[in-house]
Structure formats: C-alpha cells, structure tokens
C-alpha positions as CSV (number, residue, x, y, z in Angstrom):
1,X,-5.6,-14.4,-26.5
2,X,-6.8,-11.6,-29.2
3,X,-10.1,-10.3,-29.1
4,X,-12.3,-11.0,-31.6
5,X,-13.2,-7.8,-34.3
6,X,-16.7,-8.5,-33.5
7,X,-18.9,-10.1,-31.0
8,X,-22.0,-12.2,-32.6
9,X,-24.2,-11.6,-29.4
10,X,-24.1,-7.5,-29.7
11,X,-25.0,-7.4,-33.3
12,X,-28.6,-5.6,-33.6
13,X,-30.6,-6.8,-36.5
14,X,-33.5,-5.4,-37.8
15,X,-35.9,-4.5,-40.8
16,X,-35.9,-2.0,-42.9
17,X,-38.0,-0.6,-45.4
18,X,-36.7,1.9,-47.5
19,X,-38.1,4.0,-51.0
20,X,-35.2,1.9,-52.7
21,X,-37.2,-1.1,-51.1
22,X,-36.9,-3.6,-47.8
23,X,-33.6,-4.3,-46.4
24,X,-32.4,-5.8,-43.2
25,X,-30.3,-3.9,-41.2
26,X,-27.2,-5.0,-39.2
27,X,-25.0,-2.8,-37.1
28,X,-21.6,-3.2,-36.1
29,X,-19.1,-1.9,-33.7
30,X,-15.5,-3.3,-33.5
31,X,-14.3,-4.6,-30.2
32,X,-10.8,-3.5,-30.8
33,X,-11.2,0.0,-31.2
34,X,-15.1,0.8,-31.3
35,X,-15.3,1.9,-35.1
36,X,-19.0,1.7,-36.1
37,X,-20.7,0.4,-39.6
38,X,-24.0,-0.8,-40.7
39,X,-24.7,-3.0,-43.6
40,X,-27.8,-3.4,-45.7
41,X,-29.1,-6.7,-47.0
42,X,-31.2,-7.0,-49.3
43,X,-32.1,-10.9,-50.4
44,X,-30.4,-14.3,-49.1
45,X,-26.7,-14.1,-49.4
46,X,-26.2,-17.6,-49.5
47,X,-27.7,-17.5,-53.4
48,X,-24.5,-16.2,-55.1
49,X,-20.8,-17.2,-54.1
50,X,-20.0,-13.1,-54.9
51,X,-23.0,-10.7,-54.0
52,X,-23.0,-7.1,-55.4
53,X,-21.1,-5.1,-52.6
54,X,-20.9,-1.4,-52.1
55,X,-19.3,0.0,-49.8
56,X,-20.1,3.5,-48.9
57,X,-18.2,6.1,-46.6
58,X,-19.9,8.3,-44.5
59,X,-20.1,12.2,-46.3
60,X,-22.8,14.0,-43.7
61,X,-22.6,16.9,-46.2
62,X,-23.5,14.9,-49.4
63,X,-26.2,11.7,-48.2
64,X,-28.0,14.0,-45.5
65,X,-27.0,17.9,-46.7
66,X,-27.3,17.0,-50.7
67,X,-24.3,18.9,-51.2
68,X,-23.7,19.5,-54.7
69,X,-19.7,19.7,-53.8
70,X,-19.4,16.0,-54.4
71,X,-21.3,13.3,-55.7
72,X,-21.3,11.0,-53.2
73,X,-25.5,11.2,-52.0
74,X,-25.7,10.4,-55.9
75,X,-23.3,7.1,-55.8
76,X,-25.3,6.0,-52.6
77,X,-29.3,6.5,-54.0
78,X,-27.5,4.9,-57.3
79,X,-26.5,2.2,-55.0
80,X,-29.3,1.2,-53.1
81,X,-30.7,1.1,-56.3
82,X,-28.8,-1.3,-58.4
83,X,-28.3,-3.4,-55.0
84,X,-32.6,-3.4,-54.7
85,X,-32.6,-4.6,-58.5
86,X,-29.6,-7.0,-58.4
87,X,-30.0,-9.7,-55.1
88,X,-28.2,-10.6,-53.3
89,X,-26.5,-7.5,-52.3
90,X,-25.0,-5.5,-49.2
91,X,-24.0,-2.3,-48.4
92,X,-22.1,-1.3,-45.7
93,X,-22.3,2.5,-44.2
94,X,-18.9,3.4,-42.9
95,X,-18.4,5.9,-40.7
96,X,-15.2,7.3,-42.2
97,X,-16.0,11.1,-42.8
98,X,-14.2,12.9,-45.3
99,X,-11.8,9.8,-46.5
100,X,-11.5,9.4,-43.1
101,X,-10.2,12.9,-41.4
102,X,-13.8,13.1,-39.6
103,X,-16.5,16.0,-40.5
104,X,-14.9,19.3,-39.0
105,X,-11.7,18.5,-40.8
106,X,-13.3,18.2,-43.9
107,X,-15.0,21.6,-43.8
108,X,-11.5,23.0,-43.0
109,X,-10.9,21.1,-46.0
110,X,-13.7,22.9,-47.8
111,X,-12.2,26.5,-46.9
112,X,-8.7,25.7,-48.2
113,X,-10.7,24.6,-51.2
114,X,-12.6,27.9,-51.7
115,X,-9.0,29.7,-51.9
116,X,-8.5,27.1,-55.2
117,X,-6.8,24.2,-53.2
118,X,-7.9,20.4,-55.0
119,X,-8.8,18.1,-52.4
120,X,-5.8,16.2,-51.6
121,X,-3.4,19.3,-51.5
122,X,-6.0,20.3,-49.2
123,X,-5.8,17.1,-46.8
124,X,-1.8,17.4,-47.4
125,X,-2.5,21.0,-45.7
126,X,-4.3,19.7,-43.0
127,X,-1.2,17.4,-41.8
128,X,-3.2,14.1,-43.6
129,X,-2.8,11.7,-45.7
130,X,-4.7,12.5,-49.5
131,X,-7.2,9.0,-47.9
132,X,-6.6,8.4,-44.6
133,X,-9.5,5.6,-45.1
134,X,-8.9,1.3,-44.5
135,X,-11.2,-1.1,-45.2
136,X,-9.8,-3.6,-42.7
137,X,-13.3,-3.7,-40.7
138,X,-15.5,-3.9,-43.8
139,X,-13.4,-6.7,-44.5
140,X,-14.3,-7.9,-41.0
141,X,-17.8,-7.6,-41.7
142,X,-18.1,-9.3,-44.6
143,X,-16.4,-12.3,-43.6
144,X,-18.9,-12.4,-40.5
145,X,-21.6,-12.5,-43.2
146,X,-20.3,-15.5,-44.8
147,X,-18.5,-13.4,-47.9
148,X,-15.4,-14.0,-49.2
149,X,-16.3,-12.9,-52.6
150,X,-17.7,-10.2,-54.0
151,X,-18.4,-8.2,-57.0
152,X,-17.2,-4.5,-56.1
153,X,-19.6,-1.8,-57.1
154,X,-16.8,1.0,-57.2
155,X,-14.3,3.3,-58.9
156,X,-12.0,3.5,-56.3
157,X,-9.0,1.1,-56.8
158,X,-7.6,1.6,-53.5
159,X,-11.0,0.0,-52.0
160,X,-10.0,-3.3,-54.2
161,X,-6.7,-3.5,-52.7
162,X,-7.7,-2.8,-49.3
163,X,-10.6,-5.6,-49.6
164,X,-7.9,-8.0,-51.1
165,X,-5.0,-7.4,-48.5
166,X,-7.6,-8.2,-45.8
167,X,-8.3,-11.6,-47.3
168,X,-11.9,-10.5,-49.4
169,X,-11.5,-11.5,-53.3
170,X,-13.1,-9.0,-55.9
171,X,-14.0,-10.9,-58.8
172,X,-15.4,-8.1,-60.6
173,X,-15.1,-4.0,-60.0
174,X,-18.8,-3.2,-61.2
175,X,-18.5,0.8,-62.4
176,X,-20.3,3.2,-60.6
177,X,-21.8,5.7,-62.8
178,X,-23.7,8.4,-61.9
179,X,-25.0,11.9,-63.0
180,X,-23.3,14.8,-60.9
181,X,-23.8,18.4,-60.8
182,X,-21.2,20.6,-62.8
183,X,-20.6,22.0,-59.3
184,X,-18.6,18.9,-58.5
185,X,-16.2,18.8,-61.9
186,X,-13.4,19.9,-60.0
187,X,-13.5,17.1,-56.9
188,X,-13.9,13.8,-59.9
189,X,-11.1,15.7,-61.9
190,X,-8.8,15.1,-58.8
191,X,-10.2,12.0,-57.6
192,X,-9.4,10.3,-61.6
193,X,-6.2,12.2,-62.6
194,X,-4.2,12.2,-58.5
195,X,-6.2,9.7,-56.8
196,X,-6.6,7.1,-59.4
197,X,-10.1,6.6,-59.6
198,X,-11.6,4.9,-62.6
199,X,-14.1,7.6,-64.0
C-alpha cells in the first residue's frame, strides 16, 4: 500500500499576524521524501470554487537579503498583498531554492553570472536543468485544502502546466506585476525571452 503525501495528524496550524494582515499558517512536510512547504490562508476557502493562489519558491537572497539581483522579495510583498485584499486566498512557501538547485548552488550560479553568463546558461554550467523546480507537492497541498481550482497569480507558464498535470485546474493566470530595480533587467530579460515567462 502507498503512503499517503501527507499525514493530517502532523500538520501544525497556527495564527498569524503579519504587516500584510492576519493569516493562518499551515506547515507541511511530505511523507515520501520529506520536502517542506507552508501555506498562508487568509479568509474561508470554502467561499469561492477557485481562490487567488500564489505560489512562491523559496529565494533566501531576495525575501530575507532584499537582493536587488531579482525581484522575487517584490513578487512576494506584492503577493501577500493582493491575497490580503482579495479572500479567499493562499500562498504556499516552497522551499525550492534557486528554481530548485538549493542556496549554495545558486551563488555559484551568481559567480558564473558576474563573468556575463544569463541564468540558465549558468544552471546549464552547473550540470542543471535551466528549472529544476515541480510543483507536484503544491499540488498535494492544495488538494488537502479542499482546492481543485484556482486562479494562478503568476507569470511563469511552466507553474500552470505543472499544477494541471498534477490534477489542479487554473481557470485564470492572474499577472504578477511588480516594480523591480534596474539591477535586475538582465535576470526578467532571460526569464521572458528563454524561459517563457509572461512579462
């Protein structure tokens, strides 16, 4: 018999009152291989068939260092923020670092960068995929929360496909818009013109 993804019993829940406003937080941790998430709630999910969704994958350097080499601490604050104003809405924390090559990789990453390597030549370097990212337990984790549906606030296409192939229908990519340094010109070039992404 398969293990379940997730076990009810050793979910934590608890509040959580943030400047974006108070959410409940749940975390996660699959029994097949031990990955880790969180998701925020925000509102009673049960009043709309597709909630506002985000998901957001872990970048140390940007959400806690407010690196300006990215813009991904600015897509999360803009996050929280539209979820706070539009409930029902979740976001779930992955802990995929650096498309998911993990944090030490990704500052290798950064140094092939410097020399004037994009960032998926750079991952290419590194003996990685350009996304080594899946969204199979995000997938997991919205099904426990009673989701099937959701309105996907994201530019990434790949995230779409990866909900949809693990049975999660996106009714609606919401855009995610947000005001990033000139610093960071370079990493959305390559993300919209070799990575697809719908800037």
């Amino acid at each position: 018999m398969l293990r379940p993804v997730l076990d009810p019993e050793r979910i934590p829940r608890a509040n959580f009152p943030t400047r974006f406003g108070n959410f409940e937080i749940l975390g996660f941790e699959s029994e097949l291989d031990g990955e880790q998430a969180v998701a925020l709630l925000k509102g009673d999910l049960k009043e709309s068939e597709a909630p506002l969704v985000r998901i957001h994958s872990q970048c140390f350097t940007g959400d806690t260092l407010h690196s300006l080499r990215c813009d991904c601490g600015d897509q999360l604050e803009h996050a929280l923020e539209r979820i706070s104003r539009e409930v029902p809405g979740v976001l779930i924390y992955q802990m995929q670092e650096g498309r998911g090559i993990g944090l030490v990789n990704k500052l290798r990453a950064y140094e092939l960068q410097d020399q004037g390597i994009d960032t998926v030549d750079a991952n290419l370097r590194l003996g990685f995929d350009a996304d080594e990212r899946n969204y199979e337990f995000c997938a997991e984790i919205l099904k426990f929360l009673g989701i099937l549906s959701v309105r996907l606030l994201s530019n990434n296409p790949d995230k779409i496909r990866g909900l949809e192939s693990s049975g999660i229908r996106v009714i609606e990519r919401v855009p995610l818009v947000v005001q990033s340094s000139s610093l960071c010109s370079g990493y959305l070039k390559t993300k919209k013109e070799r990575m697809g992404h719908l800037l």
